[in-house]
PDB file of N, CA, C and O in Angstrom:
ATOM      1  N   UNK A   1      90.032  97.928  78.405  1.00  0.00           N
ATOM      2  CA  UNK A   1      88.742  98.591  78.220  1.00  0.00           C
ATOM      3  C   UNK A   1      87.948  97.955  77.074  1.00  0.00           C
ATOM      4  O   UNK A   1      88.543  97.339  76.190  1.00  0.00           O
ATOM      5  N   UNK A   2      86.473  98.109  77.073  1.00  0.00           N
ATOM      6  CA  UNK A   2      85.809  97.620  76.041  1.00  0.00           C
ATOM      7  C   UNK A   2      86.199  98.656  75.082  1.00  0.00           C
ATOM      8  O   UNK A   2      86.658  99.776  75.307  1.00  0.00           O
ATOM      9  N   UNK A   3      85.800  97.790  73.414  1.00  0.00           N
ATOM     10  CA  UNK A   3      86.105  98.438  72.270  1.00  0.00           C
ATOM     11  C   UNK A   3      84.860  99.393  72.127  1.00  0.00           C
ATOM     12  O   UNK A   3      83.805  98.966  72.594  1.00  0.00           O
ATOM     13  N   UNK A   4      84.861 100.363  71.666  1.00  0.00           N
ATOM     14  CA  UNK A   4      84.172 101.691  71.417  1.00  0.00           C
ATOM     15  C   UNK A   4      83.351 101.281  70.282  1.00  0.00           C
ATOM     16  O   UNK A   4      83.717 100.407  69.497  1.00  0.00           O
ATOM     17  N   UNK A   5      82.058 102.012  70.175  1.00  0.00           N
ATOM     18  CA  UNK A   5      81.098 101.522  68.946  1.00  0.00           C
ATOM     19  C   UNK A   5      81.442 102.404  68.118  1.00  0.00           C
ATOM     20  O   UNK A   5      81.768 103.546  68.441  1.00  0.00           O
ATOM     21  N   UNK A   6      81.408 101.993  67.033  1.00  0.00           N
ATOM     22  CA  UNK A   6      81.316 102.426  65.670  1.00  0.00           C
ATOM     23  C   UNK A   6      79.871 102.791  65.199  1.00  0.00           C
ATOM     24  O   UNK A   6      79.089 101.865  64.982  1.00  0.00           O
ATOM     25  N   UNK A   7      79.430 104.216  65.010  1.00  0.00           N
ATOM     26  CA  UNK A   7      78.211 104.817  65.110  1.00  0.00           C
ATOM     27  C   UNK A   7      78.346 105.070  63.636  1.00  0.00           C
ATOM     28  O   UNK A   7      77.346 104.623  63.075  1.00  0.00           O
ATOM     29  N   UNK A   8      79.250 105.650  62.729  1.00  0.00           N
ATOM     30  CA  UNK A   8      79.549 105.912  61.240  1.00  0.00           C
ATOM     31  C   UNK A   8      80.326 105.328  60.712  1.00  0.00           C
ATOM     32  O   UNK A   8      81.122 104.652  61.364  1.00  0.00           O
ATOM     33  N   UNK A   9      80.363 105.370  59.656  1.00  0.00           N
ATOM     34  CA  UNK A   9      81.566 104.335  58.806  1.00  0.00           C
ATOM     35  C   UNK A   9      82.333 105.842  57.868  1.00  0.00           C
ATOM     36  O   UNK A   9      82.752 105.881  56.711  1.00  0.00           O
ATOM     37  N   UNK A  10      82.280 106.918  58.899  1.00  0.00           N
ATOM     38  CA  UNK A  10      83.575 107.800  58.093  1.00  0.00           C
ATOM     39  C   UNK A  10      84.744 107.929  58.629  1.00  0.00           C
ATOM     40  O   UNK A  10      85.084 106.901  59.216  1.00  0.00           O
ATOM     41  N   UNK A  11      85.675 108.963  58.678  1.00  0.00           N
ATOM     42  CA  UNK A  11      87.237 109.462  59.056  1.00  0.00           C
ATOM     43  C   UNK A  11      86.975 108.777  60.393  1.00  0.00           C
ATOM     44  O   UNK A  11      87.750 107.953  60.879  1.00  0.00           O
ATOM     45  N   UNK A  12      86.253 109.025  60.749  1.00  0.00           N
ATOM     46  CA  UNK A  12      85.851 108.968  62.885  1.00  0.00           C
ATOM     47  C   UNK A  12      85.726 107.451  63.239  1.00  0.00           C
ATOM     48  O   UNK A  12      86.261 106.889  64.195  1.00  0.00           O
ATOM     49  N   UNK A  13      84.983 106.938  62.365  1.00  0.00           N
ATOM     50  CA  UNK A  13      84.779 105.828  62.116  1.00  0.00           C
ATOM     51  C   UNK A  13      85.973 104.842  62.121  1.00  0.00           C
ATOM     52  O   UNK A  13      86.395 103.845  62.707  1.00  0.00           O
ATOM     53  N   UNK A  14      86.279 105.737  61.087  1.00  0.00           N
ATOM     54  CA  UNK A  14      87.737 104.118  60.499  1.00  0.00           C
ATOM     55  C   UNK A  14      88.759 104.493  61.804  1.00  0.00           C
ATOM     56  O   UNK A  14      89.406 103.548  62.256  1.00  0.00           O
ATOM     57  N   UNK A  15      88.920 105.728  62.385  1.00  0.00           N
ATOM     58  CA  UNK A  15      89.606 105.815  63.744  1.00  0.00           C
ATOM     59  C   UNK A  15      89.538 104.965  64.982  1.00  0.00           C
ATOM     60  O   UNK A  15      90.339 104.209  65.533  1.00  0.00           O
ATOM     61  N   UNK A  16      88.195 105.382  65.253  1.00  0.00           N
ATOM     62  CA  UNK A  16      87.444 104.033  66.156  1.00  0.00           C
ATOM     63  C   UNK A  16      87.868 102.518  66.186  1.00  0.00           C
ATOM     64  O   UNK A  16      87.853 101.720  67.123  1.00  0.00           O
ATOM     65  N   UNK A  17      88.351 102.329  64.527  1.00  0.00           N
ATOM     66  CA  UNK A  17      87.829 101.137  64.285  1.00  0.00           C
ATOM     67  C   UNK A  17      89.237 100.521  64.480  1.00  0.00           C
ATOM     68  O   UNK A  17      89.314  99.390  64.959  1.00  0.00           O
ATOM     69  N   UNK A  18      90.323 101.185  64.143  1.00  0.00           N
ATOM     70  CA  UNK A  18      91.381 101.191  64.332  1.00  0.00           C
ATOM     71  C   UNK A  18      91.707 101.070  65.570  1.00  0.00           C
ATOM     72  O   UNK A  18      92.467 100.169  65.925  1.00  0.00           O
ATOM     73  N   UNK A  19      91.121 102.071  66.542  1.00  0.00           N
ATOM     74  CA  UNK A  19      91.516 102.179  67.991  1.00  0.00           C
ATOM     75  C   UNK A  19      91.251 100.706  68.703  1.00  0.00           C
ATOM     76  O   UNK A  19      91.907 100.070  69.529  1.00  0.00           O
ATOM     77  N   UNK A  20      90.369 100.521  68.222  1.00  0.00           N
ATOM     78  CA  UNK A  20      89.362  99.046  68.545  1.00  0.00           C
ATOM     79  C   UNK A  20      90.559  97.656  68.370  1.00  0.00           C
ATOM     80  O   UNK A  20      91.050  96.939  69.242  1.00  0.00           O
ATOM     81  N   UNK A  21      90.745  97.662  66.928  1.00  0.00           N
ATOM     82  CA  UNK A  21      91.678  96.806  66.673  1.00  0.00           C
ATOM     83  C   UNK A  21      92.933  96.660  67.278  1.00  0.00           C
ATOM     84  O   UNK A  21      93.429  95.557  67.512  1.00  0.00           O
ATOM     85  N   UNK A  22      93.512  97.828  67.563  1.00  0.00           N
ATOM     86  CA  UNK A  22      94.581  97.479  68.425  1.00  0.00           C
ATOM     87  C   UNK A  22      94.372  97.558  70.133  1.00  0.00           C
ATOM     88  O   UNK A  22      95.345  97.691  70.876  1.00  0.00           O
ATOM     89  N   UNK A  23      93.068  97.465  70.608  1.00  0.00           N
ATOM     90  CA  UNK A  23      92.982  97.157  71.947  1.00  0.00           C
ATOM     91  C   UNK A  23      92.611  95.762  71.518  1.00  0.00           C
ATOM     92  O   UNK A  23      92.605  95.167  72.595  1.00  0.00           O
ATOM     93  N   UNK A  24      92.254  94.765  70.458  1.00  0.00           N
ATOM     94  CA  UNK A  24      92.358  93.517  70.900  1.00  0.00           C
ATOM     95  C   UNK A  24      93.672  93.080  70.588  1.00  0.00           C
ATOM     96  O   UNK A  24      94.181  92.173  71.245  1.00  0.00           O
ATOM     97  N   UNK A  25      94.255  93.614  69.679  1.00  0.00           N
ATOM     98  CA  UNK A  25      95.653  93.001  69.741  1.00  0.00           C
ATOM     99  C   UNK A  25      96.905  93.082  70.911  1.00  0.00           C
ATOM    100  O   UNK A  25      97.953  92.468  71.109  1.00  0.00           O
ATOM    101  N   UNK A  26      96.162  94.211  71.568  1.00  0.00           N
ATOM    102  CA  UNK A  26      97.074  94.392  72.947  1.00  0.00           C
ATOM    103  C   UNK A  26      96.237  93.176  73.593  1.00  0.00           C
ATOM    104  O   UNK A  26      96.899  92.165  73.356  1.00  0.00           O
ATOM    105  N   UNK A  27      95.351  92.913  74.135  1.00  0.00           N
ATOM    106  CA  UNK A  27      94.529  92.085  74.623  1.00  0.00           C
ATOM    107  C   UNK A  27      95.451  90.300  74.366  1.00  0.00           C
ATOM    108  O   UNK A  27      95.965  89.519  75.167  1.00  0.00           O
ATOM    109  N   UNK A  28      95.327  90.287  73.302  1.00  0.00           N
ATOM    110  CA  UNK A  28      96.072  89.127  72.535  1.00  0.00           C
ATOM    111  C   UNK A  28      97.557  88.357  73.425  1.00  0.00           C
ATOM    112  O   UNK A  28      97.904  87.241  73.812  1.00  0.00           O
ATOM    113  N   UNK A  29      98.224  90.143  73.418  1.00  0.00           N
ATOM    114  CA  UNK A  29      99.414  89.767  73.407  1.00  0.00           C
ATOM    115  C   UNK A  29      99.662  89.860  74.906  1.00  0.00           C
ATOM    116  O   UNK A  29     100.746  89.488  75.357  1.00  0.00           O
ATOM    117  N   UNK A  30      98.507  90.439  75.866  1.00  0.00           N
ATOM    118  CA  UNK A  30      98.870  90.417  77.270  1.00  0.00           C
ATOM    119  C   UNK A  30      98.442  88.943  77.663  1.00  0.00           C
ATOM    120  O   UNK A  30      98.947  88.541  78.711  1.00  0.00           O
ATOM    121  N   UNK A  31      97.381  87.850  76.831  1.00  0.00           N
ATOM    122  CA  UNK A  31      96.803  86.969  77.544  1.00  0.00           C
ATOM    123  C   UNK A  31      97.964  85.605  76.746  1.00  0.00           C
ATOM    124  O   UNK A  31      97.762  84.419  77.005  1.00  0.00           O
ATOM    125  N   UNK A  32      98.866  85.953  76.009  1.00  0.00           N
ATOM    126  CA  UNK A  32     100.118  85.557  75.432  1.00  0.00           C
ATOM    127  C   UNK A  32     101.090  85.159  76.609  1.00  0.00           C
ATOM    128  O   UNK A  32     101.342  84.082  77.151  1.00  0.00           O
ATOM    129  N   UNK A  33     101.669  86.829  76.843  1.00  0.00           N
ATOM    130  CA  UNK A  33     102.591  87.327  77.748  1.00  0.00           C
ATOM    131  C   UNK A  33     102.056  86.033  79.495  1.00  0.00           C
ATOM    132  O   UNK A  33     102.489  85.017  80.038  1.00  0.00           O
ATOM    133  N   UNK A  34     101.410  86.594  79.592  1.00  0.00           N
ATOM    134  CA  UNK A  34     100.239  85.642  80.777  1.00  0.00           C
ATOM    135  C   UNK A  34     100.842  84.296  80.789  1.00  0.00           C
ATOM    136  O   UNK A  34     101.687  83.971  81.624  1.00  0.00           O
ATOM    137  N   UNK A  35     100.348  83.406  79.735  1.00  0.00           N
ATOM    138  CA  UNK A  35     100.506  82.338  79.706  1.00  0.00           C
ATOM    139  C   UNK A  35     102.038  81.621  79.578  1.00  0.00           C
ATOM    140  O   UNK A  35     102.387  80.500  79.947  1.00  0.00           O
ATOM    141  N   UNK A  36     102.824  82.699  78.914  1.00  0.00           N
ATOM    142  CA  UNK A  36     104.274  82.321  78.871  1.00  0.00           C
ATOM    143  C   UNK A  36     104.679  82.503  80.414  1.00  0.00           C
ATOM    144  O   UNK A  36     105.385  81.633  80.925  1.00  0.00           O
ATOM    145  N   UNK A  37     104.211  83.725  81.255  1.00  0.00           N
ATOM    146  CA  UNK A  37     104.816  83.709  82.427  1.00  0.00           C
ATOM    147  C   UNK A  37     104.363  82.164  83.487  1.00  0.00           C
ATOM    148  O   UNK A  37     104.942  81.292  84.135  1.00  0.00           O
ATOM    149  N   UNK A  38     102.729  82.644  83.051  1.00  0.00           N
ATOM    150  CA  UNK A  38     102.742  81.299  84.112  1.00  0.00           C
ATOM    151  C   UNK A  38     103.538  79.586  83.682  1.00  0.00           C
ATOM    152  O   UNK A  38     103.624  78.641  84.466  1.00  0.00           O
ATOM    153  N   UNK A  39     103.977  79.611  82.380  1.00  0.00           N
ATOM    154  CA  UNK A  39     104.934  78.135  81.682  1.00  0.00           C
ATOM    155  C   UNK A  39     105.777  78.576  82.690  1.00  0.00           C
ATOM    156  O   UNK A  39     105.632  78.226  83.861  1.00  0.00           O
ATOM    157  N   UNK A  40     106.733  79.394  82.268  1.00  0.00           N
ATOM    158  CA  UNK A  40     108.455  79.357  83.437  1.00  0.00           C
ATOM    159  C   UNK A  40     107.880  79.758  84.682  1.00  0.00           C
ATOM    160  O   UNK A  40     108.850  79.627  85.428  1.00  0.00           O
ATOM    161  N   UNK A  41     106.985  80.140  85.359  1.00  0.00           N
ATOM    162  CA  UNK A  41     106.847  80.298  86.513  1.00  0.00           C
ATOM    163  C   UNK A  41     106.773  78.840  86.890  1.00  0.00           C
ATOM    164  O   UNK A  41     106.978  78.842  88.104  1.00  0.00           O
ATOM    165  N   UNK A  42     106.621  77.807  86.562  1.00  0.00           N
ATOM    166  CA  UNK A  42     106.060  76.789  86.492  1.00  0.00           C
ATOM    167  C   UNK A  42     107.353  76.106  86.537  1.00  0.00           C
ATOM    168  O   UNK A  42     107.965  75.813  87.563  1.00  0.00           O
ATOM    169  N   UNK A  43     107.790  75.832  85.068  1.00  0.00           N
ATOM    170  CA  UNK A  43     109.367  74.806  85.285  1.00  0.00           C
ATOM    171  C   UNK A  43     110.411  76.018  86.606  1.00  0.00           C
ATOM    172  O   UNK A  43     111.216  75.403  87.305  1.00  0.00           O
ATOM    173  N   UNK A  44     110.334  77.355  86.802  1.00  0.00           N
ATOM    174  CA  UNK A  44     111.090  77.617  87.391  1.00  0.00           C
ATOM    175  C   UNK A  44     111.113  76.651  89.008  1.00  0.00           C
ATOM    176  O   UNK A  44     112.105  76.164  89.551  1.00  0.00           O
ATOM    177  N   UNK A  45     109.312  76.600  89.595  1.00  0.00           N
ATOM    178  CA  UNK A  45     109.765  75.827  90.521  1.00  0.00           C
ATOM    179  C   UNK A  45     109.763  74.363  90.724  1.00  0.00           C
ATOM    180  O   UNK A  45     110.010  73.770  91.775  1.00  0.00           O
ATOM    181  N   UNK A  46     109.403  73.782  89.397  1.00  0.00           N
ATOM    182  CA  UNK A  46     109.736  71.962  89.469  1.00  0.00           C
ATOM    183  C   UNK A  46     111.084  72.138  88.875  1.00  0.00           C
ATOM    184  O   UNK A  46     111.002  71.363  87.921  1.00  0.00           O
ATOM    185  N   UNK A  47     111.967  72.523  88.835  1.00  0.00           N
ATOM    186  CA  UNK A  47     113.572  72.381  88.383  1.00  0.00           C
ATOM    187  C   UNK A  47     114.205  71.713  89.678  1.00  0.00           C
ATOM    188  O   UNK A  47     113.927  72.152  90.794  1.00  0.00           O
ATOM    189  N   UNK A  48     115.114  70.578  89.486  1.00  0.00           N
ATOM    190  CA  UNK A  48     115.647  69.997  90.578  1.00  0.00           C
ATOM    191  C   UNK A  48     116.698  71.194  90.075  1.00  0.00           C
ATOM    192  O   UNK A  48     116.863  71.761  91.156  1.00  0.00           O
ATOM    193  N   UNK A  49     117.171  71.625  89.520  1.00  0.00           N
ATOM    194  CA  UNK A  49     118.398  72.755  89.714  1.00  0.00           C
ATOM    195  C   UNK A  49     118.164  73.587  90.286  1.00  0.00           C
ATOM    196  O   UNK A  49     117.012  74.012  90.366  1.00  0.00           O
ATOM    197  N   UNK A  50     119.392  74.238  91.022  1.00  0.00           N
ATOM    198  CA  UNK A  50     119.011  75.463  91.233  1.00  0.00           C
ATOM    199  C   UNK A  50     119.096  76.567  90.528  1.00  0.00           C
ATOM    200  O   UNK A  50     120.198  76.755  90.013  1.00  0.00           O
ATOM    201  N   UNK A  51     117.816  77.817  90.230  1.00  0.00           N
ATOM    202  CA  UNK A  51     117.878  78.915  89.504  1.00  0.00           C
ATOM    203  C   UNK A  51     117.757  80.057  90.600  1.00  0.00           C
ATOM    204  O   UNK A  51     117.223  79.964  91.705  1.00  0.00           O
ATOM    205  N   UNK A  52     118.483  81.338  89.938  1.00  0.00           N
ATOM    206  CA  UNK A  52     118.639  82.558  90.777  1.00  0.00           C
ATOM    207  C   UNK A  52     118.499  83.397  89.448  1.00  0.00           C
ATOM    208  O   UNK A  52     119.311  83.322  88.526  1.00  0.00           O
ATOM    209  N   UNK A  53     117.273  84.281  89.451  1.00  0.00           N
ATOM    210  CA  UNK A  53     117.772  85.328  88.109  1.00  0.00           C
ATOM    211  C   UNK A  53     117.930  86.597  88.993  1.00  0.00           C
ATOM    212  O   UNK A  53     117.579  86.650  90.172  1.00  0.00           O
ATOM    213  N   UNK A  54     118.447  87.522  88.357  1.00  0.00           N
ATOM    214  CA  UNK A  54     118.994  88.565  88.920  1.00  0.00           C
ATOM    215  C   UNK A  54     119.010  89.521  87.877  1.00  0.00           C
ATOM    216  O   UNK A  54     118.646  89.329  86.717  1.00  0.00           O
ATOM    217  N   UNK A  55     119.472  90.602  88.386  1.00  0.00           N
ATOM    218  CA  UNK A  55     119.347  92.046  87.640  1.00  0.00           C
ATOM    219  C   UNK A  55     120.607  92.495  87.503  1.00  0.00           C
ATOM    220  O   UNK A  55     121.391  91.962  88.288  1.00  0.00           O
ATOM    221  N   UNK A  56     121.266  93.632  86.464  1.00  0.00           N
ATOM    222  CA  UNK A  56     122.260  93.661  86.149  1.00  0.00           C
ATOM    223  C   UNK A  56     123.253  94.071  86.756  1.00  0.00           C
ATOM    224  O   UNK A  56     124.397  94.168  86.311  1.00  0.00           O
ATOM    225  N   UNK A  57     122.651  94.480  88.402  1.00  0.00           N
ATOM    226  CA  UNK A  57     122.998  95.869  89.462  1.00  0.00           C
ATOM    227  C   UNK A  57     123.507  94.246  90.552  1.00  0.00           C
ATOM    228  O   UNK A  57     123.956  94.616  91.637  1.00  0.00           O
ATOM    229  N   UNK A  58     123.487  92.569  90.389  1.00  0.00           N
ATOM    230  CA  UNK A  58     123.120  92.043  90.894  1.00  0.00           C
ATOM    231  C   UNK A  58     122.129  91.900  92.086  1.00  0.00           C
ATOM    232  O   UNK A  58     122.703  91.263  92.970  1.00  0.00           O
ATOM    233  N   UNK A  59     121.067  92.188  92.398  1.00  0.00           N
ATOM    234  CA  UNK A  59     120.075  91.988  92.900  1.00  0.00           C
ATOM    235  C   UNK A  59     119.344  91.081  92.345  1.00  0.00           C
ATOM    236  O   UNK A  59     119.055  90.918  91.159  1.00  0.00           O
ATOM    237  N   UNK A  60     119.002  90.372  93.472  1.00  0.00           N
ATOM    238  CA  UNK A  60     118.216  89.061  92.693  1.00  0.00           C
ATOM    239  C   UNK A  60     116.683  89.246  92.809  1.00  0.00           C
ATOM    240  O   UNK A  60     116.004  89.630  93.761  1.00  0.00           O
ATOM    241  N   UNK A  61     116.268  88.777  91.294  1.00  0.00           N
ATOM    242  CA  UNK A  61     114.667  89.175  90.931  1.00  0.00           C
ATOM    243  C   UNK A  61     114.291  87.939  91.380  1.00  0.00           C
ATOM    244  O   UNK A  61     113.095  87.861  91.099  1.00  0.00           O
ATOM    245  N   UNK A  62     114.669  86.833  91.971  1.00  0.00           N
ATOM    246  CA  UNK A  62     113.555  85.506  91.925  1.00  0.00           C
ATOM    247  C   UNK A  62     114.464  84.668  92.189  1.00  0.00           C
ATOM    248  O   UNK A  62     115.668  84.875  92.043  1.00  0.00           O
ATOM    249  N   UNK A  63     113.930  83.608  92.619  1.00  0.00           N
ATOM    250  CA  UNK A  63     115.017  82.267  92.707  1.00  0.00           C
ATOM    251  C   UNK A  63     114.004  81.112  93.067  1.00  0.00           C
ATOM    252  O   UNK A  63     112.970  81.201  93.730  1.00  0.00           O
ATOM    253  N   UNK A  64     114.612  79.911  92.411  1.00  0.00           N
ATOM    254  CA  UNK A  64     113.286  78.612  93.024  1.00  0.00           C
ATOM    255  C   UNK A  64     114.070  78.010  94.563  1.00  0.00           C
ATOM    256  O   UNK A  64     115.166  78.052  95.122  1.00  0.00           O
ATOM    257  N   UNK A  65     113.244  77.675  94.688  1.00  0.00           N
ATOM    258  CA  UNK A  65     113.323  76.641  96.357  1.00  0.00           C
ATOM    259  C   UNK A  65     114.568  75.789  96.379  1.00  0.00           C
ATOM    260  O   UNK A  65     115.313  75.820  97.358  1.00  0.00           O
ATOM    261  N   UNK A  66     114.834  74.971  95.251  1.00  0.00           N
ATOM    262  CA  UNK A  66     116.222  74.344  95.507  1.00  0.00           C
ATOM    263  C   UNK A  66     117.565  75.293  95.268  1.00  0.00           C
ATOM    264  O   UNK A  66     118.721  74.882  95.367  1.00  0.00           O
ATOM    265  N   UNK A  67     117.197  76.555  94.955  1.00  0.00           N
ATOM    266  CA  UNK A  67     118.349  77.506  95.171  1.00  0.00           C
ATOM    267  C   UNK A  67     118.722  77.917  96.278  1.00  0.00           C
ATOM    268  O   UNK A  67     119.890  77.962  96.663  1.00  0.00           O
ATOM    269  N   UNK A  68     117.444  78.355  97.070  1.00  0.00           N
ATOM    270  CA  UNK A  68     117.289  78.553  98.565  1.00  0.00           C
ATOM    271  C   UNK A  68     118.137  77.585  99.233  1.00  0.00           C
ATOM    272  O   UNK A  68     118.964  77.946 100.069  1.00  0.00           O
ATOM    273  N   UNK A  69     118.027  76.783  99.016  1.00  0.00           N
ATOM    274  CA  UNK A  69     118.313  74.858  99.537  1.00  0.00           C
ATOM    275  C   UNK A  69     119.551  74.908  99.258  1.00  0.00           C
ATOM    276  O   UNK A  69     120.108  74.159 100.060  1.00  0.00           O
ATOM    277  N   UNK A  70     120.646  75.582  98.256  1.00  0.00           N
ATOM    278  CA  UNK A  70     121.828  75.353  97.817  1.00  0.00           C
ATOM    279  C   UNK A  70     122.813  76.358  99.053  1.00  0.00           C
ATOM    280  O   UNK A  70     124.040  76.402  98.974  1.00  0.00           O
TER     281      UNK A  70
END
């Protein structure tokens, strides 16, 4: 969401301003998160190895193409 205006500079204010600040730092850390996924999304499928990740129940969350291939 957009950050909220700051109409006073009192209690309400410095709340706002606060609220504000940590919607860009969430912002920050989702366009972070983003970019790390799309890196290993990335070596996951140029890996001549094969990868399988999985969950602790073994069910598998993902696997690249030369795993398929294995």
């Amino acid at each position: 969401p957009p950050p909220l205006p700051v109409t006073k500079r009192d209690e309400i204010g410095q709340l706002i301003g606060g609220f504000n600040h940590l919607l860009e730092t969430l912002g920050q850390r989702e366009e972070t998160l983003r970019k790390s996924e799309e890196r290993n999304r990335g070596l996951l499928v140029n890996l001549d190895a094969g990868i399988v990740v999985h969950a602790a129940d073994t069910s598998i969350i993902t696997n690249n193409h030369r795993a398929s291939t294995i």
